[in-house]
C-alpha positions as CSV (number, residue, x, y, z in Angstrom):
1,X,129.1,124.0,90.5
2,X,125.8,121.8,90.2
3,X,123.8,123.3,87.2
4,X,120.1,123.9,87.6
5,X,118.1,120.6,87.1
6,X,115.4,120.7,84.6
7,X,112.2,117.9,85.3
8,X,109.4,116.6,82.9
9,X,106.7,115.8,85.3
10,X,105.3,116.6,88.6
11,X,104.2,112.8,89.8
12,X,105.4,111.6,93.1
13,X,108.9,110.4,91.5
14,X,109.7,113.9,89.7
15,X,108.5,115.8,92.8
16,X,110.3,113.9,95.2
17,X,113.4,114.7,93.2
18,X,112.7,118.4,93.2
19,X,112.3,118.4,97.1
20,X,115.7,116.5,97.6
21,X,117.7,118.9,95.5
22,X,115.9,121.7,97.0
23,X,116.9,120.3,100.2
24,X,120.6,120.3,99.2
25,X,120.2,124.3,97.7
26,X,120.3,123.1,94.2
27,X,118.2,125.3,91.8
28,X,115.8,122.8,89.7
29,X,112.1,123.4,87.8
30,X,109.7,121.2,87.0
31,X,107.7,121.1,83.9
32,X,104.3,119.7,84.1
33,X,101.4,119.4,81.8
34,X,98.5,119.5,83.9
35,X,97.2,123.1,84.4
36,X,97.0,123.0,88.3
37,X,97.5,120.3,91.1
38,X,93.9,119.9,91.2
39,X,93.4,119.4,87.5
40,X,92.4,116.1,87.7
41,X,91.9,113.0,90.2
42,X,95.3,111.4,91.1
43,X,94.3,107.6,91.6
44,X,93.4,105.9,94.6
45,X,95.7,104.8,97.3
46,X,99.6,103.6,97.7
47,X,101.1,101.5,100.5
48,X,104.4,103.3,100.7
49,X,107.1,100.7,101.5
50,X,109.6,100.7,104.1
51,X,112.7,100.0,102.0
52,X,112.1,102.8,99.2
53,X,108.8,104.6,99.4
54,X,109.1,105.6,102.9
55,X,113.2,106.1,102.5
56,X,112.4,108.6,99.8
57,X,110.5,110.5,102.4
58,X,112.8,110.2,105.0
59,X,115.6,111.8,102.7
60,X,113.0,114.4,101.7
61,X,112.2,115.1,105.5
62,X,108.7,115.1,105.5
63,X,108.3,111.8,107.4
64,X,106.0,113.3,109.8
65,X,103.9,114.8,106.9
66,X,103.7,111.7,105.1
67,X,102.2,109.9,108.6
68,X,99.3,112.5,109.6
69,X,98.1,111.1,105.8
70,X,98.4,107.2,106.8
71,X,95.0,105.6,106.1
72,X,94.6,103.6,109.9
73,X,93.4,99.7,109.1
74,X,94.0,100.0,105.6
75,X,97.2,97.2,105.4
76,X,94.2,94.9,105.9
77,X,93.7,92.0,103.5
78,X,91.4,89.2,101.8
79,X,91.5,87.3,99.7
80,X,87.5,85.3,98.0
81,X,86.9,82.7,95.8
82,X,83.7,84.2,93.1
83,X,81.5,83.0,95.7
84,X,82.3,85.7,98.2
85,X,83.9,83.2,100.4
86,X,87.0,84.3,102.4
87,X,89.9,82.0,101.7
88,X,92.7,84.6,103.2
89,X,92.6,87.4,105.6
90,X,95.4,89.3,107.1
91,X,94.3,92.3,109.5
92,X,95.6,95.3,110.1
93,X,97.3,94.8,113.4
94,X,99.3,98.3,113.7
95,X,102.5,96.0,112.6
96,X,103.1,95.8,108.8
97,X,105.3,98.4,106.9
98,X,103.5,99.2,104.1
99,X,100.8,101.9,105.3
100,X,98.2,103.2,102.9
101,X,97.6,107.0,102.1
102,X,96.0,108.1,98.9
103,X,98.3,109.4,95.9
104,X,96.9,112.8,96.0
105,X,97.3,113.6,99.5
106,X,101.3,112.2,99.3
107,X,101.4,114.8,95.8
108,X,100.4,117.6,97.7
109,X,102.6,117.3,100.4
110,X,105.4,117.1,98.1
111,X,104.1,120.2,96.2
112,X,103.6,122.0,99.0
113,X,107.1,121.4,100.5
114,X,108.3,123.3,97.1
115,X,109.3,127.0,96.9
116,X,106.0,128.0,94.9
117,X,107.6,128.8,91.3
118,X,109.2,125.0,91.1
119,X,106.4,123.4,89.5
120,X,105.5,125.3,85.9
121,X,101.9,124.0,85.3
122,X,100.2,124.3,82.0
123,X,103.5,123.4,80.5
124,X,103.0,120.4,78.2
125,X,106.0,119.1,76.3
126,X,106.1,118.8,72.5
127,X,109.7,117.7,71.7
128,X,113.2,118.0,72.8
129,X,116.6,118.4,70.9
130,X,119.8,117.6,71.6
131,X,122.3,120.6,71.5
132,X,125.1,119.1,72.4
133,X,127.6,119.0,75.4
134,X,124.7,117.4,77.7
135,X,122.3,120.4,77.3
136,X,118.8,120.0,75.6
137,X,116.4,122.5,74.2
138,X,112.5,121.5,75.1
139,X,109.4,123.0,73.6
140,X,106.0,122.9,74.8
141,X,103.1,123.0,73.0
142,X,102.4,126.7,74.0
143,X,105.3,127.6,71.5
144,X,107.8,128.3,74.5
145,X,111.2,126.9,74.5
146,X,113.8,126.7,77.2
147,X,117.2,124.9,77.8
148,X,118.4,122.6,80.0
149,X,122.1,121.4,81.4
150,X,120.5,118.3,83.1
151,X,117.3,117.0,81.8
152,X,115.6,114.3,84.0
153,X,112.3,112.8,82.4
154,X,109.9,111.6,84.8
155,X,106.8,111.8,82.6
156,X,105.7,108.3,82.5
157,X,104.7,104.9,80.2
158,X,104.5,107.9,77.2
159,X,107.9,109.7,78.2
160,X,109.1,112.3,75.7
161,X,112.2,112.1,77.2
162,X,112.9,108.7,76.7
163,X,113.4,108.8,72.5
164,X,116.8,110.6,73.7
165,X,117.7,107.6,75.4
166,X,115.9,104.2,74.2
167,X,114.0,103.1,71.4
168,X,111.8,101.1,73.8
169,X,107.9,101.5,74.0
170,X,105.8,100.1,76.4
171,X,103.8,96.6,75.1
172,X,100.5,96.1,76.0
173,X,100.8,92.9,78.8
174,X,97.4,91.1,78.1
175,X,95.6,92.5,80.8
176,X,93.3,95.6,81.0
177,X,91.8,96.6,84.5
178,X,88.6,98.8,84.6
179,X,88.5,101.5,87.2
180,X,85.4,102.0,89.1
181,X,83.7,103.6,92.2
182,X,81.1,103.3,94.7
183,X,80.6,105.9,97.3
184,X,78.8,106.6,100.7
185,X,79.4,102.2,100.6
186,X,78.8,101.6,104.1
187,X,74.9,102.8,103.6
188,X,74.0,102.6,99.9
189,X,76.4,99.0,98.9
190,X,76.4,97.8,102.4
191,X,77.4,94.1,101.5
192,X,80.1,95.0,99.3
193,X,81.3,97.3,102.0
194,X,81.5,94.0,104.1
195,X,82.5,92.0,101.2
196,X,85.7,94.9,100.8
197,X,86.4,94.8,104.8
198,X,88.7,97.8,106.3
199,X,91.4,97.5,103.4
200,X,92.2,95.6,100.3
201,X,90.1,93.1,98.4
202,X,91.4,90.5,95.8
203,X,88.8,88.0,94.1
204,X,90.1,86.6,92.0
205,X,89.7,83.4,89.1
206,X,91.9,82.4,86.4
207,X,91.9,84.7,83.9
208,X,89.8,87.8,86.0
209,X,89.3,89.4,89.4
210,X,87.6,92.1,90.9
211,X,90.2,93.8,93.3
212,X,89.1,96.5,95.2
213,X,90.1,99.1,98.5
214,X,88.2,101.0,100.5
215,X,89.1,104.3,101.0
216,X,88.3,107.2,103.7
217,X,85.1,108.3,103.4
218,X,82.9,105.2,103.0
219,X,84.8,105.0,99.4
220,X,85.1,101.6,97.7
221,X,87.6,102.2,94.5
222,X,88.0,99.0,91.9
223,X,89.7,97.3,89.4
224,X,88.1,94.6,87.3
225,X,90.7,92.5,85.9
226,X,90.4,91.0,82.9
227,X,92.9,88.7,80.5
228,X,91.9,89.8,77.1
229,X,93.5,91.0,73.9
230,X,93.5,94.9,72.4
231,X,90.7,93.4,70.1
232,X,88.5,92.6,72.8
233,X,88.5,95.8,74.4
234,X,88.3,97.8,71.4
235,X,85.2,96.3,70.8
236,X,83.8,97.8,73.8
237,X,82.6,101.6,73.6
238,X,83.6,102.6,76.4
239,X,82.2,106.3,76.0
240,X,78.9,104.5,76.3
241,X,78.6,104.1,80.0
242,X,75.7,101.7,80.8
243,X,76.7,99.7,77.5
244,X,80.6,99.0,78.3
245,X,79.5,98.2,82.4
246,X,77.1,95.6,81.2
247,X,80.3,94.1,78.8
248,X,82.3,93.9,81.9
249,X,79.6,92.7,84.3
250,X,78.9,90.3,82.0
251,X,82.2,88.3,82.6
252,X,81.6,87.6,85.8
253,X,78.3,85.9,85.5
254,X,77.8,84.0,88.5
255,X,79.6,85.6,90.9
256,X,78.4,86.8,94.2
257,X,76.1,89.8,94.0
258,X,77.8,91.8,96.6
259,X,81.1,91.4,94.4
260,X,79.8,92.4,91.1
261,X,78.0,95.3,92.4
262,X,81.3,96.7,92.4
263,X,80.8,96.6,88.4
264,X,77.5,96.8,88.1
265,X,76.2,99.9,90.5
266,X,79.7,101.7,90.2
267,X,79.3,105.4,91.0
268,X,81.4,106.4,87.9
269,X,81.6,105.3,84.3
270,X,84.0,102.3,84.1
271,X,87.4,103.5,82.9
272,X,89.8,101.0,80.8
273,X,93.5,100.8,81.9
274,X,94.9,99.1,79.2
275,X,98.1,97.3,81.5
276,X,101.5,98.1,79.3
277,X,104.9,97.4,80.2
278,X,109.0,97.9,79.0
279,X,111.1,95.4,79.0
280,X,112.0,94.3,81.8
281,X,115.5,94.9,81.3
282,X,115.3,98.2,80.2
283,X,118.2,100.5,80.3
284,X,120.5,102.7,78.0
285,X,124.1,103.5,77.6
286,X,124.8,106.4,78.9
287,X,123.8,110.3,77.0
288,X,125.2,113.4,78.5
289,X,122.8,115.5,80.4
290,X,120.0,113.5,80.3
291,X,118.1,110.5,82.6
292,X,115.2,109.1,83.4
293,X,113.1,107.8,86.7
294,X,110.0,106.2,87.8
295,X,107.7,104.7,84.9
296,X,109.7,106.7,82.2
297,X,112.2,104.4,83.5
298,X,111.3,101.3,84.2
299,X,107.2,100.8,83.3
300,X,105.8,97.7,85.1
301,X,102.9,96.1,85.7
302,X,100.9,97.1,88.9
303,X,102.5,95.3,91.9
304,X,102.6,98.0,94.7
305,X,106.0,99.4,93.8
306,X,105.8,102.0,91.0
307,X,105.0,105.2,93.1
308,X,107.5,103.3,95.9
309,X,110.4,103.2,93.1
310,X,109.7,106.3,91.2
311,X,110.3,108.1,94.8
312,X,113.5,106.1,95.9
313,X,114.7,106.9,92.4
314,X,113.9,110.8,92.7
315,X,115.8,110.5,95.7
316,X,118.7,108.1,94.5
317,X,119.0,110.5,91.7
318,X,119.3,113.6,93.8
319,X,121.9,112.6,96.6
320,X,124.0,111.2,93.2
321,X,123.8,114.9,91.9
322,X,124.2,116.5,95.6
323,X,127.1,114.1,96.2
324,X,129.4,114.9,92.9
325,X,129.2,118.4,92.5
326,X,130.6,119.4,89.4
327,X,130.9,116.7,87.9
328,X,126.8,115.3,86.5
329,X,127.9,112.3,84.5
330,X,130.1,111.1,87.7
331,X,126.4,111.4,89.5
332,X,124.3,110.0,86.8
333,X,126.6,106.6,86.1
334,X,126.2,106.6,89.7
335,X,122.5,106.4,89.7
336,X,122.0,104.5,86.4
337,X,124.3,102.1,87.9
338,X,122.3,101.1,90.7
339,X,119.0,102.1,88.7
340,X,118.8,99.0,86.1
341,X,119.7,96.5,88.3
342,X,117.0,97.6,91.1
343,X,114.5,97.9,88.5
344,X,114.7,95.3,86.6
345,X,114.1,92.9,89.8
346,X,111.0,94.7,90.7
347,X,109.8,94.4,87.2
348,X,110.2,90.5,87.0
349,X,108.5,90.5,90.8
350,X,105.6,92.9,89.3
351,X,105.2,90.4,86.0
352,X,105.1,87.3,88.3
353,X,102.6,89.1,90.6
354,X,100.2,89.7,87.9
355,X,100.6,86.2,86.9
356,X,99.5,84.9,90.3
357,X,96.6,87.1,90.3
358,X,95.1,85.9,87.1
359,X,96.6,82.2,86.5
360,X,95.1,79.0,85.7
361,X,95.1,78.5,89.6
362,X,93.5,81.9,91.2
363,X,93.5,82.6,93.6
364,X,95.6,80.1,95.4
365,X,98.9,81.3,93.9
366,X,98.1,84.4,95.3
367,X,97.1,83.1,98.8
368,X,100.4,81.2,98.5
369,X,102.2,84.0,98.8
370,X,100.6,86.2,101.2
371,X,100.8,83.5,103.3
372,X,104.5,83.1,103.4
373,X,104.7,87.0,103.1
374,X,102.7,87.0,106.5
375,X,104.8,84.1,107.9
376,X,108.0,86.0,107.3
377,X,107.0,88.8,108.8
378,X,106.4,87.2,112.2
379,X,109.0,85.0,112.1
């Protein structure tokens, strides 16, 4: 018989995992930190791939959920050179397999496709212990304890979970983005709005960018990238709004107005997102009881396939349990087998990515390959 599953975290990898097992009648919680669903903003939008994101949902069965959320035009891209000038533009024909819905929407349909006890919210993790014979005892910063038979950590760069598996910690890459917003674009930032177009926006120098995608709502979300050390930022005060925005704006002297008034006139205060990564290779030998998925896993740089592979892994992980009932370590060699090789090939693809984005010959490395990525696809 198939013990109950215990989770750290509810993101899309840890719920997705929930929903499977539920699926398949096994009993599983999960334990999350943040009070409610609606504690705090859950990032802008995903394109959900066709060969894991949108596989995940398929085993979950809520395919026809995760469509009625699909951003239409959004699959659209450019790419500009710092004078606003479009070097690369793909449209959004109806065609491509990677369609856009925002993270929160996709976390609440997951949530909502859970019996309502599954996800414990206020329930913040403070350490675990090994017991022995694959079962773990977690506390929570509230004082409460409880016990688990199969731990599964899906709580991220800063897992708790991890220490019972890997000594690894994420490194800081070299790159920091800063998150900004503009809203109601189309009438109050109307030539970034046109600058943005229908869907994503990559402008991009070596060693910076401003990347952006516009969002329902007349919503233009950002990401300044930048290639500086920890010094550099932590010589910014970023609780000083106005002070930190004219740092970053700063960098991109130069540069077409209706690009930096993505920086300059954001909405919110800029936010750093320092960019940290595991080794690319990560993986463990194998501890009784215990796993991990998603960033918790396999933390890479931001390529388009985190949320994707934190969902195929929930699912990966819960057809291994469903499939060897009985018998956990049978389904978790089964997973981790497949796991490290799967993740370490998107890692080296996210790296290389990142690199193309920001190297000495930005954007054309970048335009490089979305033009043989768009070449492939109709061929």
């Amino acid at each position: 018989m198939t013990p109950p599953v215990t989770i750290v975290g509810a993101g899309l990898g840890g719920l997705v995992l929930a929903r499977v097992l539920h699926v398949h009648g096994i009993a599983v919680t999960v334990y999350e930190a943040e009070s409610s669903a609606g504690a705090r903003t859950q990032g802008g939008q995903l394109d959900i791939h066709e060969h894991d994101g949108q596989r995940a949902l398929e085993v979950a069965g809520l395919t026809d959920a995760f469509r009625a959320i699909i951003h239409e035009g959004g699959q659209a891209t450019r790419v500009l050179d710092r004078h606003g000038t479009v070097l690369f533009e793909a449209p959004d024909d109806g065609t491509g397999g990677r369609p856009e819905v925002l993270r929160g929407d996709l976390r609440q349909i997951l949530i909502d496709s859970l019996p309502a006890d599954t996800v414990q919210w206020g329930r913040k993790l403070s350490g675990v212990a090994p017991l022995g014979d694959g079962r773990h005892e977690l506390t929570f910063e509230d004082g409460s304890t409880v016990r688990s038979e199969l731990l599964v950590g899906a709580d991220g760069a800063w897992s708790k979970v991890r220490p019972l598996l890997s000594d690894a910690r994420p490194d800081y890459v070299g790159t920091i983005f800063i998150e900004t917003y503009l809203y109601d674009a189309d009438t109050r930032h109307a030539a970034a709005a046109e600058a943005v177009g229908g869907g994503a926006l990559f402008a991009l120098a070596p060693g910076k960018g401003i990347c952006a995608h516009r969002e329902a709502g007349s919503v233009l979300h950002a990401y300044v990238a930048l290639k500086r050390d920890a010094a550099w930022i932590a010589d910014i005060d970023f609780g000083d709004a106005g002070a930190a925005t004219a740092r970053v704006a700063a960098e991109f002297n130069g540069w077409a107005p209706a690009l930096t008034t993505l920086i300059a006139d954001a909405d919110t205060p800029p936010v750093p997102r320092m960019i940290h990564a595991l080794p690319h290779d990560h993986r463990w030998d194998r501890v009784p009881g215990v796993t991990l998925l998603g960033d918790a896993a396999h933390l890479a740089p931001p390529a388009g396939e985190g949320a994707n592979l934190a969902m195929f892994d929930g699912a990966e992980l819960a057809q291994a349990i469903a499939a060897h009932p009985g018998d956990i370590e049978a389904a978790l060699v089964t997973y981790e087998d497949a796991l490290f090789p799967r993740s370490q090939s998107a890692a080296v693809d996210a790296h290389r990515i990142l690199e193309l984005c920001l190297s000495d010959n930005a954007p054309f490395g970048l335009i490089d390959f979305f033009t043989a990525a768009h070449e492939g696809k109709e061929g």
